[in-house]
N, C-alpha and C positions, 0 to 999 in steps of 0.2 A: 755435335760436340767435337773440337778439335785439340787433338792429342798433341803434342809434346813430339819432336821427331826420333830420340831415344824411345819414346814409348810405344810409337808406331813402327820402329823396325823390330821390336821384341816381338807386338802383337803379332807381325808376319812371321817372323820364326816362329811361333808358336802354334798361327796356322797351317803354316808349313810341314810341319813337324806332326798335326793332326792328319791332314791329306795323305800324306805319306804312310803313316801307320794304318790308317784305312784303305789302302792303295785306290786312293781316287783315280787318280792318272788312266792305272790300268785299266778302271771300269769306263771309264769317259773313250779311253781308246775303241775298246769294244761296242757302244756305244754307235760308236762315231762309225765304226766299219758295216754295223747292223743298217743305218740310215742309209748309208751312202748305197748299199744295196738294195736297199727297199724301195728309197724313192729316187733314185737316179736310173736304175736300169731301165726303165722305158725311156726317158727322154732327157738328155745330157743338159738338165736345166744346174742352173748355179744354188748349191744348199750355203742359207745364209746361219749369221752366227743364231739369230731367234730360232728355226730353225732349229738346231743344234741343241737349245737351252730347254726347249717345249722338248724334245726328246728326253731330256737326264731328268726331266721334269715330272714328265709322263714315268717316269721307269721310277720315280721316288731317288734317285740321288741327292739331287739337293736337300730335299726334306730330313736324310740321314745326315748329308755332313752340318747341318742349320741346328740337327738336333746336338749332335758333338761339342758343336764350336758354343753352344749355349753358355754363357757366363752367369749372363743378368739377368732375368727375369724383365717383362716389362710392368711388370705393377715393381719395381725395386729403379724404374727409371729416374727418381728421386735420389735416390744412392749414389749415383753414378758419379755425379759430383760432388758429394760430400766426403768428406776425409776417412779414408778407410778405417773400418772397425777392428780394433784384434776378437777372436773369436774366446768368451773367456767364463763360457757357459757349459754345465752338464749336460753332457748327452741322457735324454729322458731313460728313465731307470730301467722302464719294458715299454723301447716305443712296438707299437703293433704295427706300424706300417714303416719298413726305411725308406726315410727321405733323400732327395736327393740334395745334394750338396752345390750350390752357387760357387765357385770359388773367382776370385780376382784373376786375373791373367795376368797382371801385373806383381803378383806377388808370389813369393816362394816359400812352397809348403815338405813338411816332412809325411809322410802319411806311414805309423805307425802300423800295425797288424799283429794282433797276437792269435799263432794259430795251434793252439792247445796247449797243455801243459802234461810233464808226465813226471814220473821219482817222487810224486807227493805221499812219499810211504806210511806219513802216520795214517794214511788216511787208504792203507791197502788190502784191511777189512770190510771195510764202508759196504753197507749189502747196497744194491740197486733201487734207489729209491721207484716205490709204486706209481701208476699216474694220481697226477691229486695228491701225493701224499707230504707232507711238508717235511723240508729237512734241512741240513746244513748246509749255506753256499758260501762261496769265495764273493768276492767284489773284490777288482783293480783298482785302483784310483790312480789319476797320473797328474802330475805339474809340468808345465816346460812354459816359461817366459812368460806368466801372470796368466796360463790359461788351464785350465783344470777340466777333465774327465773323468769320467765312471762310466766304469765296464757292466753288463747286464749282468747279474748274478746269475751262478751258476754251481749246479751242486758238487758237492766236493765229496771228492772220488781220488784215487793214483795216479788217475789221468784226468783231470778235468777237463771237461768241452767247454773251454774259451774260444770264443769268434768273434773277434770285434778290431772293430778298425776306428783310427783315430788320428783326423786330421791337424798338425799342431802345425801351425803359423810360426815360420822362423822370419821374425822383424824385429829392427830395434826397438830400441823400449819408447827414444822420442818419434813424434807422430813424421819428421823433416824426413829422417831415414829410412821411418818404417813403408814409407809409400813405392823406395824404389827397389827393383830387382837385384836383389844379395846374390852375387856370386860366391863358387868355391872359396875362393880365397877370402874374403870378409867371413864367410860361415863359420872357415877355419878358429878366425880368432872368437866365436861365441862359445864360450867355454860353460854354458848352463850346461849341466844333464837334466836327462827326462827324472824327474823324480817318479818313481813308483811304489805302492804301497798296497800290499796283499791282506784285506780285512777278512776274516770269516766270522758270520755272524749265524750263531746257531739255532734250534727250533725255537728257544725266547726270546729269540731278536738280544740277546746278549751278542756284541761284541768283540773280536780279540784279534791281535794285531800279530800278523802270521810273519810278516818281512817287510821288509824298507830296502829298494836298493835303489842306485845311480846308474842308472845308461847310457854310457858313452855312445850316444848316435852318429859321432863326426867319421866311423870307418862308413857310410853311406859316400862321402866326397870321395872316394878311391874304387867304388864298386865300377866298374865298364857298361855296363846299363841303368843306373841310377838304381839298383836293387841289390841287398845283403841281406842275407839269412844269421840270425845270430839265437843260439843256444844259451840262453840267460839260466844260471844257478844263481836262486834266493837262496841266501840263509837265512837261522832263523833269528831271532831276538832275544836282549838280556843274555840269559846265562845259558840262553841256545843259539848266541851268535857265530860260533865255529860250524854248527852242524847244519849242513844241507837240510833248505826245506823243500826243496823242488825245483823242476824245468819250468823253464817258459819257450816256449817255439816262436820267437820274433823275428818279423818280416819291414825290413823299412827301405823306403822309396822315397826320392824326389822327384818333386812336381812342380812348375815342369823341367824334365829331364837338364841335367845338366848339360852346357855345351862342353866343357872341360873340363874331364876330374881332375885331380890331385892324385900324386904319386905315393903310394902306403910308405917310403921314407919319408917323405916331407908328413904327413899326418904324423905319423910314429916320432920324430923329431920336436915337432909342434907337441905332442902328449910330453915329451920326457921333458920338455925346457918348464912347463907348465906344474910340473909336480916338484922336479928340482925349486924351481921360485916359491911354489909355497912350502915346501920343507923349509927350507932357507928363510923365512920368515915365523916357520910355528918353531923352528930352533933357537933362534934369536930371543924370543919372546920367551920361550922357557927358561933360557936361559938369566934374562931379564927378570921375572918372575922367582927362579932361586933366588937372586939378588934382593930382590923385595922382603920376601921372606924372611931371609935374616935378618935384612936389618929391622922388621916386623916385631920380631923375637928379643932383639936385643934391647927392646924399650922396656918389657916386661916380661921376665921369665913364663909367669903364668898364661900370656898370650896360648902356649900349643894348645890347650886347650879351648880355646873358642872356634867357633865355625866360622871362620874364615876359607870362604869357598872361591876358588881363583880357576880349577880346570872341573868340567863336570861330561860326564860319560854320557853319549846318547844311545839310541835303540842298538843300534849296532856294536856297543860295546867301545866306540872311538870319543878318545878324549878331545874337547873343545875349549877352549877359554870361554865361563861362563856370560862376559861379555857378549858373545856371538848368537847367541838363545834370543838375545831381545834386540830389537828396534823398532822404528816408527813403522806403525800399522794403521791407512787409515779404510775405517769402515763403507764408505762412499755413501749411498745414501741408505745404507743397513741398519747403522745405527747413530742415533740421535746427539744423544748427551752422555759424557762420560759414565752418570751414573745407570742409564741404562744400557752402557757395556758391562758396566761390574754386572748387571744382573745376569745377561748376555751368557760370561764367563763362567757362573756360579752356577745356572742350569746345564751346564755341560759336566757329566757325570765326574764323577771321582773313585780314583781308584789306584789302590797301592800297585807298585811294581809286583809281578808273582816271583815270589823265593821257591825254589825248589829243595824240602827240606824244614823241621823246625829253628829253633835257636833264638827267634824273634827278631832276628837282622833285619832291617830294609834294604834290598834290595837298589842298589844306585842305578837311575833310567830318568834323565833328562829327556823327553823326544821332540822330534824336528816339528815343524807345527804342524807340518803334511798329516804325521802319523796323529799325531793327538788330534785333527779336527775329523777325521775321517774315521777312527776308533770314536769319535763321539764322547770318551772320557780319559783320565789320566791322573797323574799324581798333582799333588797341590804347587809342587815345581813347573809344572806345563802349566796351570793355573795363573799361576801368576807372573812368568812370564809372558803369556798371550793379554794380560789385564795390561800390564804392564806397556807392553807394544802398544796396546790400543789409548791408551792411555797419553804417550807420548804421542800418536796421530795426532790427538786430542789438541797439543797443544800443550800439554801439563808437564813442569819438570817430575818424573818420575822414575822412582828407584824399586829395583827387586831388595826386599832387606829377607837375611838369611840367619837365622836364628834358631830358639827353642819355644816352646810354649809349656804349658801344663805336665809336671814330670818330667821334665828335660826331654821332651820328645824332639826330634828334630823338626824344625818348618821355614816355610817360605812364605811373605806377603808381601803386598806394595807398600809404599810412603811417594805421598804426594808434598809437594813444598813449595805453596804459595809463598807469592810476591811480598806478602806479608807479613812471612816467618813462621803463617802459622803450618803445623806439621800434621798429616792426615794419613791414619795406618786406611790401608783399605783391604780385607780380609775375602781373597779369590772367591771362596768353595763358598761362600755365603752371600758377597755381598757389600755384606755391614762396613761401613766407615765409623771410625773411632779418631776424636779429637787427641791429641801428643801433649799435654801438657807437664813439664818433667817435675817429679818431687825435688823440692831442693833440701840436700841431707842438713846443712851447715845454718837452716837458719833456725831460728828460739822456737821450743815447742812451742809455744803459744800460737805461731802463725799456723793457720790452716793450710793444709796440702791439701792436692787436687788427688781425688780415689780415683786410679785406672779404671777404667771398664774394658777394656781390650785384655784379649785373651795370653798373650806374647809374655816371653819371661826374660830371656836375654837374647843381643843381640849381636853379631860376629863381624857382618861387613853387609855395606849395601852396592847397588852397581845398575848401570845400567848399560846401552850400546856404544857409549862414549866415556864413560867413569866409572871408574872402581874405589871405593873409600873402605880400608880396613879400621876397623872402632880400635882408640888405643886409648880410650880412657877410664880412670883408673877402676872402675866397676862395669861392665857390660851387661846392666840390668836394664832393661829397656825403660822403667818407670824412672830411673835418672838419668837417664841418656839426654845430652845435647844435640841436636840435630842442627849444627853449623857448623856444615862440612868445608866452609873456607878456613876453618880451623885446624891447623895441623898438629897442632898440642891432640887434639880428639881425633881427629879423624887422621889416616896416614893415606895420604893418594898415592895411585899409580899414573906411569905418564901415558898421558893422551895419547902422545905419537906413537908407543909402544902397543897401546888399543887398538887405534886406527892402521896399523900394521897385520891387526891379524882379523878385524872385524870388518864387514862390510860396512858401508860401499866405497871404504880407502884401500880394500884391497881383494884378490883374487881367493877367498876363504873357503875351505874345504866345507863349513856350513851354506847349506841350501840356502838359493833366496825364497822370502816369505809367499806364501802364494794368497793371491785374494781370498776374502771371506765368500761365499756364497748365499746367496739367496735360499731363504726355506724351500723344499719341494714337498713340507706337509701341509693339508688343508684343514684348518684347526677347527671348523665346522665339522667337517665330515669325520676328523679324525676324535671330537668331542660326541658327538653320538654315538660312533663304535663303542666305545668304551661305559657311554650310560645305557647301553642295549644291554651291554654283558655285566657292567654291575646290579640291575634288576633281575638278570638270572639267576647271576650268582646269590644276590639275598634270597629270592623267592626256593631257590633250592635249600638254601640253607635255612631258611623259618621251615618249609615241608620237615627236615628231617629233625625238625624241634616238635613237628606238628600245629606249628602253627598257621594260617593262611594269611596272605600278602594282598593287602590293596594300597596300590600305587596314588595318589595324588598329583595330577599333572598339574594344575592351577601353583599347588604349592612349589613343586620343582623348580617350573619355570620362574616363581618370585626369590627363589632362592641366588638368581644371576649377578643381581648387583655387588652382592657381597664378594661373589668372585672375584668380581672384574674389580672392585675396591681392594681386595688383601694383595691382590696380581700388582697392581698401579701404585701401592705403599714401596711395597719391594720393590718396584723399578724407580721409583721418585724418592722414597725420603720424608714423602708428603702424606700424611693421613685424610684419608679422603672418607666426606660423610658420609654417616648410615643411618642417616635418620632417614628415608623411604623407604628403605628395605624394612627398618623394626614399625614403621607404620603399616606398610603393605602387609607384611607377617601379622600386625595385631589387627587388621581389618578380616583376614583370612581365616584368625584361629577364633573361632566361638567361646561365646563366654560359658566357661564350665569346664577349659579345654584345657590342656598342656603341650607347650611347644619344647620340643628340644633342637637342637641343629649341632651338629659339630665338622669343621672345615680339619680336611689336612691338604698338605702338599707333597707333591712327586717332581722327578726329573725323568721317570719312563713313563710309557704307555701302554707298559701290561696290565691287563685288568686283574686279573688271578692274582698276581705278586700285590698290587697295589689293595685286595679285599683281604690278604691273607694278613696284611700289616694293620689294615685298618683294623680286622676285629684282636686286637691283642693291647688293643686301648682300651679302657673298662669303658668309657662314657661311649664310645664309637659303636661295642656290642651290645652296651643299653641300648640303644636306639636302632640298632639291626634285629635285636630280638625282642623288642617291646613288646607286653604282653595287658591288656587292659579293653577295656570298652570302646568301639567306633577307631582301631587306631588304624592312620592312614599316613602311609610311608611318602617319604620324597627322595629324589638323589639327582644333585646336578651337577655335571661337569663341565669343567671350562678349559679348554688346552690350548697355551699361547706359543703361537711358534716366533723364534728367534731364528736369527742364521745360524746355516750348517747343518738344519734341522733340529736342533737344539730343542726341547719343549719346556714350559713350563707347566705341570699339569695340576687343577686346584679340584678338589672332588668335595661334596657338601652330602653329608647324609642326615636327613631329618624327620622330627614323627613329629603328628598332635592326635593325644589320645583323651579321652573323656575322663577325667579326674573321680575318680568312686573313693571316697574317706569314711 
């Protein structure tokens, strides 16, 4: 294989540069002085280079520096020529063996370190967890330039034991750049920070998102050996964004070594021109935005009143124009068809802001999509921007619409707007799509209107990563809302260039870029058995303390599958799928004289406890846990679909047939 002559004078710097660190030289000198005495002193013969070679040979040198210089692997000799990969994969959750890492020589890595953390005070009671014994841990999550990590969990303590290193690949985004060796000065202008996000998830596998910050890694280009040490303070989140949540002890190095750093003026210079330019543009736009406003106002007094949402707060308490929340997201081969991201979306849990205090406030908390995919749930805002995103991947024009529903509650959903005209709410936290068809107030009772089904009551403005449309006409009721937004009588726009000035990717935006989805790391097999282990406990314990005795029917369980995977596949599709084998198989199963009951629910976790404790407070669900009669023989099946991000969908069937005595 023959390299490029830029690429073969890197590759010698760089073995150069290994030799040296292992001081080859000086061992080979040594070496060389050992032979020349052993085998020249009897007789003044000529020592050749082989010679020489079968000596460093014999002594294991070369073996050591062949193992150093190792890049490639040879079962990866396939590789070699193919267009470098970005690395854009989790580190496994508890690998048990560390691997070793292959890296390109041709390309420039950052190599992250976090080596402990300490000031985590809420947490400076915490007693020392037992061995074995389960408790609360942290988990890291990191982004940097479409590539994502997780840190091994670990339990949470004032000092946490974080050890973990992580390689993140600094390349361009297109594949022409990303193949050649970025120096200081190109690094300079990659203005990405490492995203980071501090999860703790505690003994019920609940969730909660402890801090969100930005890591400026560029003081690494100015350290004198490619190494800085940096004392990272998280705050905390929402309305404990002011207050320290804790240390991080960070360690970052380039690889390989720089040949030239940067002077901490020139970096320090390069930081204030970068903050100055986007001040100067989130100014501008504010100011732009008052302007709107008013003249917003001035079409209709009554306007203050609607929800017209134009700047929205993320974890950190920092305002963003609501524009910058959404863009194109696409799934790669994760997800299918639009409608099986709404479903995607909609198993990914839900959950209000936390308010500190009563009042009934909500809590304002937009979050980055880092924090919402990694906390696993979020408010119906994260919701439906992320449907949204994925949605526009898709191909589809689509809009965040920001509204009230049921009670003037406040909310957020999509609208989609075929080529057609026709208009389609699509409802995050659930799913469900609902046709738009508007009442028209003006025409003769006689003519029939169309009955909403959709939940929505009025609505404020809609918007996506490139358009903002405030509703300016003259009711904001969603059931007579016009949706032709080329209408300026209805709809009031903002200007595009004004967008594109503060949103990606026209411009340098203090919002993060999107980071990929991920691939599931649950095994819905294995993790649907756990789960129908422990709800057979759990019944058979609870028929004991009724006194009654529990026999299982495995024939029946296992026929109870289809209907799963049928209510699972409606809700992804749209599409009612048959069940007539399942009510044939059932009626071939159940004897004549017998009684079948079955009752199906649905979850978005995988605790078994919480999911039996909901199940029996259904009256038809504790009929059939506490069935009491003749021959009765219990069933339970679960089914658990995993989606990306590890998302689950989990469907559980509990059912009996008992001998009928009248």
């Amino acid at each position: 294989m023959s390299l490029p002559p830029e690429k073969a004078s890197e590759l010698k710097q760089i073995i150069h540069q290994q030799l040296v660190k292992m001081d080859v030289h000086g061992r080979i000198r040594e070496v060389l002085a050992e032979t020349i005495r052993e085998e020249l002193a009897p007789e003044h013969q000529q020592l050749s280079t082989d010679d020489l070679i079968k000596a460093l040979r014999q002594r294991g040198i070369i073996d050591d520096v062949m193992k150093e210089l190792k890049f490639v692997t040879d079962g990866n000799e396939k590789e070699r020529t193919s267009a470098p990969k970005p690395s854009t994969h989790f580190v496994d959750r508890e690998p048990s063996v560390l691997k070793k890492t292959n890296i390109d020589p041709t390309r420039r890595y950052l190599y992250l370190q976090v080596l402990g953390g300490k000031a985590f005070l809420e947490h400076l009671q915490e007693p020392e967890p037992l061995p074995g014994q389960i408790c609360s841990t942290f988990t890291l999550c990191l982004h940097f330039r479409n590539q994502r990590f997780r840190s091994k969990p670990v339990a949470c303590a004032c000092e946490p034991d974080f050890h973990d290193g992580f390689l993140l690949e600094v390349h361009k985004d297109s594949l022409g750049d990303g193949s050649k060796m970025v120096d200081a000065t190109t690094m300079l202008s990659i203005c990405d920070p490492v995203h980071m996000v501090l999860i703790k998830t505690d003994t019920f596998g609940e969730t909660t998102l402890v801090a969100s910050y930005f890591l400026e890694w560029r003081s690494v280009l100015a350290a004198e050996n490619g190494i800085t040490n940096v004392a990272v303070e998280l705050l905390g989140v929402g309305t404990e964004s002011k207050v320290s949540a804790g240390v991080l002890n960070i360690r970052l190095e380039m690889y390989p070594q720089l040949d030239k750093t940067l002077s901490p003026e020139v970096i320090s210079t390069q930081f204030a021109l970068e903050r100055q330019k986007t001040a100067e543009k989130e100014r501008l736009f504010l100011v732009y935005a008052k302007q709107w406003w008013r003249e917003y106002l001035q079409i209709r007094p009554t306007h203050n009143t609607r929800l017209v949402k134009i700047f929205a707060q993320d974890e950190n308490g920092v305002n963003h124009p609501v524009c910058s929340y959404v863009r194109p997201l696409r799934a790669g081969r994760l997800l299918d068809t639009p409608r099986q991201a709404a479903r995607f979306v909609s198993v990914l849990g839900y959950e209000r802001a936390p308010v500190i205090g009563g009042g009934g406030g909500k809590q304002e908390q937009w979050c980055t999509l880092l924090a919402f995919l990694c906390r696993n749930k979020g408010d119906c805002e994260d919701h439906a921007n992320l449907l949204c995103s994925i949605l526009l991947g898709f191909g589809l024009e689509a809009f965040v619409c920001v509204g009230t529903k049921g009670k003037g509650v406040p909310h957020t959903w999509v609208m989609t707007l075929g080529t057609d005209g026709t208009v389609t709410f699509w409802e995050s936290l659930t799913g469900h799509r609902y046709i738009h068809r508007p009442i028209k107030p003006d025409d003769p009772p006689l003519v029939e209107q169309p009955k909403p089904l959709y939940p929505y009551r009025t609505i404020g403005c809609v918007f996506n990563h490139q358009k903002f449309f405030g509703n300016c006409q003259p009711s904001d009721a969603v059931e007579v809302c016009v949706f032709d937004l080329h209408d300026e009588s209805k709809w009031k726009p903002m200007s595009g260039e004004a967008i594109k000035s503060v949103c990606p990717p026209g411009s340098t935006s203090s919002v993060p870029p999107f980071p990929p989805l991920c691939d599931s790391t649950t095994d819905a097999a294995v993790a649907s058995n756990e789960i129908e282990l422990q709800l057979r406990l759990l019944v058979s314990e609870h028929r004991k303390d009724l006194g009654l005795s529990t026999v299982w029917d495995d024939h029946l369980s296992y026929l109870l599958s289809p209907a799963l995977a049928a209510y699972e596949l409606e809700r992804a599709t749209s599409i009612s799928a048959g069940n007539e084998e399942f009510q044939d198989a059932v009626r071939r199963a159940v004897p004549d004289g017998h009684t079948f009951k079955g009752f199906p629910i649905h979850f978005v976790y995988r605790n078994a406890r919480r999911a039996f404790a909901t199940c029996l407070r259904s009256p038809f669900c504790e009929e059939i846990i506490c069935c009491r009669g003749d021959q009765v023989r219990l069933a339970v099946r679960v089914r658990v679909f995993a989606y990306p991000e590890s998302a689950c969908a989990v469907w559980i069937m509990f059912a009996c047939k008992y001998r009928s005595v009248l």
